[in-house]
C-alpha positions as CSV (number, residue, x, y, z in Angstrom):
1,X,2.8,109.9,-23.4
2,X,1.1,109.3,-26.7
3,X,2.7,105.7,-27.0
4,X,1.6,105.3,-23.4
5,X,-2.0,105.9,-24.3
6,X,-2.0,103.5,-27.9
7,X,-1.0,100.5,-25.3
8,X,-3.9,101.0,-22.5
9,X,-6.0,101.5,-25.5
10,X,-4.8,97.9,-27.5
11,X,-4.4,96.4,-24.1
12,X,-8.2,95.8,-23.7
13,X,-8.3,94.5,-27.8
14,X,-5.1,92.2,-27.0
15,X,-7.0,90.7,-24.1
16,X,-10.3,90.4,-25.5
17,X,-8.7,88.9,-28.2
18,X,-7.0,85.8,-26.6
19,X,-10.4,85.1,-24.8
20,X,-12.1,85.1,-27.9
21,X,-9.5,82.5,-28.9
22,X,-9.4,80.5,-25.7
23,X,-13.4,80.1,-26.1
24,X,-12.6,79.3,-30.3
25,X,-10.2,76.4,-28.9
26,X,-12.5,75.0,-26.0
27,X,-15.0,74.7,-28.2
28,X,-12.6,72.8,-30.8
29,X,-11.4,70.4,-28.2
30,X,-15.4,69.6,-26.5
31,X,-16.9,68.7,-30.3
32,X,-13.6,67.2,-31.2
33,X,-12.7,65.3,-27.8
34,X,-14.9,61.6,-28.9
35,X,-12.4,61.6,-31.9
36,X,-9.5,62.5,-30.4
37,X,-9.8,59.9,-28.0
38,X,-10.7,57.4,-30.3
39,X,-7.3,58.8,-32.5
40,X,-5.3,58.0,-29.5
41,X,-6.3,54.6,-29.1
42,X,-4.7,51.7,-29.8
43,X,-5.0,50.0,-33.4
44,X,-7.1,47.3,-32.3
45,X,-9.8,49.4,-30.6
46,X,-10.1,51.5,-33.6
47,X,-10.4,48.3,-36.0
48,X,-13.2,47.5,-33.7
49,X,-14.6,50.2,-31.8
50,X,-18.0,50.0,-33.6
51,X,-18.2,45.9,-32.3
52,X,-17.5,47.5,-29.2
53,X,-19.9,50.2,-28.8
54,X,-22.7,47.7,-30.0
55,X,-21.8,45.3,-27.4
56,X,-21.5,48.0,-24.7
57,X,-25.1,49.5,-26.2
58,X,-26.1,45.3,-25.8
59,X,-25.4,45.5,-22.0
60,X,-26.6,48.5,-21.5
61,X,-30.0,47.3,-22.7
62,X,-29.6,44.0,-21.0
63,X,-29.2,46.5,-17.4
64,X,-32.3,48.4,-18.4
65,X,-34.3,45.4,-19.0
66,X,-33.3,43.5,-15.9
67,X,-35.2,46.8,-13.8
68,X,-37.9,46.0,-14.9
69,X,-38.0,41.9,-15.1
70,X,-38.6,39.5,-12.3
71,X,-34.8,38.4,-11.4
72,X,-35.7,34.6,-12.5
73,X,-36.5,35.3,-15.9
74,X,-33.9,37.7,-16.5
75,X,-31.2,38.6,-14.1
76,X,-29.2,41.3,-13.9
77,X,-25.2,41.6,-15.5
78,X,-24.0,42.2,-12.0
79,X,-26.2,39.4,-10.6
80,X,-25.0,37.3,-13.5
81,X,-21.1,38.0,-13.1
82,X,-21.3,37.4,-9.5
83,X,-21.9,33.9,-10.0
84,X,-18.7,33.6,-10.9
85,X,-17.5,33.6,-7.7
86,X,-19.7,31.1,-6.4
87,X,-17.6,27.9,-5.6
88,X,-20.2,25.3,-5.8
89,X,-20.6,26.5,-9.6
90,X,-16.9,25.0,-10.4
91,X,-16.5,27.3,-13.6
92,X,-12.6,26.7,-14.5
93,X,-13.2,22.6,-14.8
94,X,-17.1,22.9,-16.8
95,X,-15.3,25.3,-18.7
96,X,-12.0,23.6,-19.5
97,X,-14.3,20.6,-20.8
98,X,-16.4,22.2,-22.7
99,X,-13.0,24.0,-24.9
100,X,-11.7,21.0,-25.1
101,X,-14.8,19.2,-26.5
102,X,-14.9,22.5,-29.0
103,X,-11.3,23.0,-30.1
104,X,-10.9,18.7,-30.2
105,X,-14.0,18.4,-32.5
106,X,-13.1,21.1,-34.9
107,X,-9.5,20.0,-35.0
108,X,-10.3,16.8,-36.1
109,X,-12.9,18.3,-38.3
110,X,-10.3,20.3,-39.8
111,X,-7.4,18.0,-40.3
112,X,-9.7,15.0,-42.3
113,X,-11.8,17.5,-44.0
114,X,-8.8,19.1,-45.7
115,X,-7.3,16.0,-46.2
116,X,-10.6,14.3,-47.8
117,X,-11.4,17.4,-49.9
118,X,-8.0,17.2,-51.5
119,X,-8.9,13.3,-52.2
120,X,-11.9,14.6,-54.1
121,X,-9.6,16.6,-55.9
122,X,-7.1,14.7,-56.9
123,X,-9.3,11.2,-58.0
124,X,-12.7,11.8,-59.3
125,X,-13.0,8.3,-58.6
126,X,-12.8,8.9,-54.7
127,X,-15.2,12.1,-55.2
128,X,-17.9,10.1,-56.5
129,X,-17.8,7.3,-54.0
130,X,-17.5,9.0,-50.8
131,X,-19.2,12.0,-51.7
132,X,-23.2,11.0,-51.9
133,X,-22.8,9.5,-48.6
134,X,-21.4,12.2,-46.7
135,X,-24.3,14.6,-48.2
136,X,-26.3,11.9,-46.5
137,X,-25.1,11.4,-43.3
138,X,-25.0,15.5,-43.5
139,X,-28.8,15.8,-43.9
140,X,-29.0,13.0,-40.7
141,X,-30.2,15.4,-37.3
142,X,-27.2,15.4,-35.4
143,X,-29.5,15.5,-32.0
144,X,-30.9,12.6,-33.1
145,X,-27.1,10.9,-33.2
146,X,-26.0,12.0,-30.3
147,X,-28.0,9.1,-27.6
148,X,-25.6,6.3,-30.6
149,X,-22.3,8.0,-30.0
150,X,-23.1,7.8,-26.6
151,X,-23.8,4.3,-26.5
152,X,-21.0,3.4,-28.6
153,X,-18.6,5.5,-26.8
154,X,-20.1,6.2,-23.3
155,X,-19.8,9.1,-21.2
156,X,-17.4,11.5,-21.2
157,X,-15.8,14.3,-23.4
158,X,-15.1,11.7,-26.3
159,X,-18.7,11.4,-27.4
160,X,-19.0,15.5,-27.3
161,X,-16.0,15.6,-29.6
162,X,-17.2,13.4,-32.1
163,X,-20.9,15.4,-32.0
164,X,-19.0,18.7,-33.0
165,X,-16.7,16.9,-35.2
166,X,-19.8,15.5,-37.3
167,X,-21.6,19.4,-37.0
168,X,-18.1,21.1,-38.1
169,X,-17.2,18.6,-40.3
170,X,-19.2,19.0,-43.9
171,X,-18.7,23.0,-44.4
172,X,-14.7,22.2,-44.2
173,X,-15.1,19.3,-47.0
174,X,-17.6,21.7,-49.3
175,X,-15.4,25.0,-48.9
176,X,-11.8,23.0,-49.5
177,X,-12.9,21.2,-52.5
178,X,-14.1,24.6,-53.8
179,X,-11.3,26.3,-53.3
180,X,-9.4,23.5,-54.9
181,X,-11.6,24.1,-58.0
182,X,-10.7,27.7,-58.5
183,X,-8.0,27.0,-60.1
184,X,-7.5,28.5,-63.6
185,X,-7.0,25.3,-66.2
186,X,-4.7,27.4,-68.1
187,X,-2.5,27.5,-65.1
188,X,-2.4,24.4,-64.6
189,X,-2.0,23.1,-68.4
190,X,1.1,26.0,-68.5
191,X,2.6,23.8,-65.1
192,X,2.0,20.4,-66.5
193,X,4.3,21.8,-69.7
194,X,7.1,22.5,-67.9
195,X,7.0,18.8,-66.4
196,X,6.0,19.9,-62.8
197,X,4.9,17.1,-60.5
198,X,1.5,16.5,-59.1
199,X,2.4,17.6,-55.7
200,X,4.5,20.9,-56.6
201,X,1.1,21.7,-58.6
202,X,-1.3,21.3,-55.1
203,X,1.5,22.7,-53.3
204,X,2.7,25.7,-55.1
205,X,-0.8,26.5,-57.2
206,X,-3.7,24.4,-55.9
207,X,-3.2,24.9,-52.1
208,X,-2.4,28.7,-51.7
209,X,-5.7,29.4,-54.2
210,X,-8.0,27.1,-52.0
211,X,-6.4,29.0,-48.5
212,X,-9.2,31.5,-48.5
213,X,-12.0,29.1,-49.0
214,X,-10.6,26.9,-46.4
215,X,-10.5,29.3,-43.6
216,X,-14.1,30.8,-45.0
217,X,-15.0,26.8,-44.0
218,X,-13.0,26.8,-40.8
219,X,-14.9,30.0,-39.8
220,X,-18.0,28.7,-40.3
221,X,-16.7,25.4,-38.7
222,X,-15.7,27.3,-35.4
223,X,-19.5,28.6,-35.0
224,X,-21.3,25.1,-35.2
225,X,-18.4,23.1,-33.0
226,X,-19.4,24.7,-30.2
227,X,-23.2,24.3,-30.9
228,X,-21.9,20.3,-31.4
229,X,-20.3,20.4,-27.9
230,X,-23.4,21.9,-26.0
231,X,-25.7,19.0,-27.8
232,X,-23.9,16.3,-26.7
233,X,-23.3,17.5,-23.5
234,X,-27.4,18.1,-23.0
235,X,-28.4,14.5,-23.8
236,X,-25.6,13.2,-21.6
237,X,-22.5,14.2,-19.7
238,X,-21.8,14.5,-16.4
239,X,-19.2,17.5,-17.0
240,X,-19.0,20.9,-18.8
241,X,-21.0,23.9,-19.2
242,X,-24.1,22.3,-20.8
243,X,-24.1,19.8,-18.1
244,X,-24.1,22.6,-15.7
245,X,-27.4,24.4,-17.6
246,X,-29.1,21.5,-17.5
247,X,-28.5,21.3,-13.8
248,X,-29.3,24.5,-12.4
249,X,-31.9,24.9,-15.0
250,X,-34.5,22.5,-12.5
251,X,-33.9,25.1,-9.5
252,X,-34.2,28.3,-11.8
253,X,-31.1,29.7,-11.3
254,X,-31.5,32.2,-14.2
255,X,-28.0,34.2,-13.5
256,X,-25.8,30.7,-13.7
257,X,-27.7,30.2,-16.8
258,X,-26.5,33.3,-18.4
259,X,-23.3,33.2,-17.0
260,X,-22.8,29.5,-18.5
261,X,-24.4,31.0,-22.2
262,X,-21.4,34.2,-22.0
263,X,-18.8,31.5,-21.3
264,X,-20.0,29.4,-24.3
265,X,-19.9,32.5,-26.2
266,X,-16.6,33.8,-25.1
267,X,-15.2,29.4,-26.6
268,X,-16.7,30.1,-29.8
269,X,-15.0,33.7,-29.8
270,X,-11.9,32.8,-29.3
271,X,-11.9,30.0,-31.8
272,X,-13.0,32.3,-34.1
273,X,-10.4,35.0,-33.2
274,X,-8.0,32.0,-33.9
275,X,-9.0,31.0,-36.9
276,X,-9.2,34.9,-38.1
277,X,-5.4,35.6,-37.0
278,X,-4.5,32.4,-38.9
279,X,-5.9,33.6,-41.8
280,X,-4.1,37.3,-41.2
281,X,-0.8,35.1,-41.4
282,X,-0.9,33.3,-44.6
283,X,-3.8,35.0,-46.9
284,X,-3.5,38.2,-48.6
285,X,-5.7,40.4,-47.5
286,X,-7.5,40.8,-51.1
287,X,-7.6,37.0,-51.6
288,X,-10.1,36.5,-48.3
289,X,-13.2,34.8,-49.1
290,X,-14.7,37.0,-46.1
């Protein structure tokens, strides 16, 4: 009987007790549940989740705004996105145009700009001929080009390309021949020794030490090719997603406007996002310029 009356006494203890617990553990999981989440995320939300929330926090005040804006000077992000599925619009073909104006321009931008920074590097003679002139040409407007490529090359995407070719171009050149430059003397001295030939010494020393300075130039390249494909298309094309703001820009049709600006945006990201993982692939992760 004795035993009997210990266990009705610790029954009420034993069962205070694991509430007291249960309430410890709820609280726990509530102040803990954002980072468990995030924990069970994948990697690449984690990498990113603070570009994330500040682009969710970015629509979210684009929303707010819209309530209290006239709908032709600022539409709303469902007004915007429901463009989309206008016809008339014709997004896939203005869109198709203006990547390939973009990723054409900056590949050509790429491919001679690499190959006339290593010609700087490897003959000073070269270097101080064609340099002066391009720093010229740089400094020329490239709005005020555009209306000569166009009458030299007429309508179409080719003009466009050569617009964001001439925008991209210079920051490839300048980076490269950098990079080529970084080189320690000594190193190269210590190859020349052992007899090695002038392209084992660009291709085993010069070109993975200039890597990170030529993507640093490519990223900065991938920003201003799209601006280049939007300029020429403004001041004349009859195609592509600057041809289309220009167009609905006379009947104020604010959301197509905005929805034509996210899908330029979304080109330039995913040049960038290119040029980034290609840069994952071949440069050591303490080597990258940024």
């Amino acid at each position: 009987m004795r035993f009997e009356r210990e266990e009705l006494v610790q029954e009420p203890d034993k069962q205070a007790s694991i509430a007291s617990d249960r309430e410890i553990g709820a609280s726990a999981a509530s102040s803990a549940g954002p980072v468990s989440v995030l924990a069970a995320a994948p990697a690449w939300i984690r990498r990113h989740s603070l570009a994330i929330f500040s682009h969710v926090a970015l629509l979210a005040l684009w929303w707010a705004a819209s309530l209290k804006v006239p709908r032709f000077i600022l539409p709303s992000p469902v007004e915007t996105m429901a463009t989309l599925g206008v016809p008339r619009y014709d997004w896939l073909r203005h869109t198709l145009v203006t990547g390939s104006e973009v990723f054409g321009g900056f590949l050509l931008a790429t491919l001679i700009g690499v190959a006339l920074a290593v010609a700087f590097n490897w003959s000073a003679t070269v270097r101080r001929a064609a340099l002066p002139p391009l720093v010229t040409l740089n400094m020329v407007p490239k709005v005020a080009m555009a209306p000569l490529f166009i009458v030299w090359l007429g309508y179409g995407i080719g003009p466009n390309i050569v617009i964001s070719f001439t925008i991209c171009f210079f920051p490839i050149v300048i980076n490269t021949a950098r990079g080529l430059k970084e080189v320690e003397p000594d190193l190269i001295d210590l190859v020349r020794v052992i007899r090695a030939s002038r392209w084992q010494i660009f291709r085993k020393i010069e070109l993975p030490s200039a890597l990170p300075f030529v993507f640093s130039g490519m990223k900065v390249a991938a920003v201003l090719a799209v601006a280049g494909s939007i300029v020429g298309e403004f001041i004349g094309s009859e195609r592509g997603l600057g041809y289309l703001m220009m167009s609905v820009q006379s009947t104020l049709d604010t959301p197509a406007m905005f929805m034509a600006l996210i899908l330029v945006s979304l080109i330039g990201v995913a040049l960038y996002a290119l040029v980034a993982f290609a840069e994952r692939l071949v440069v050591p992760l303490d080597a990258r310029v940024s």
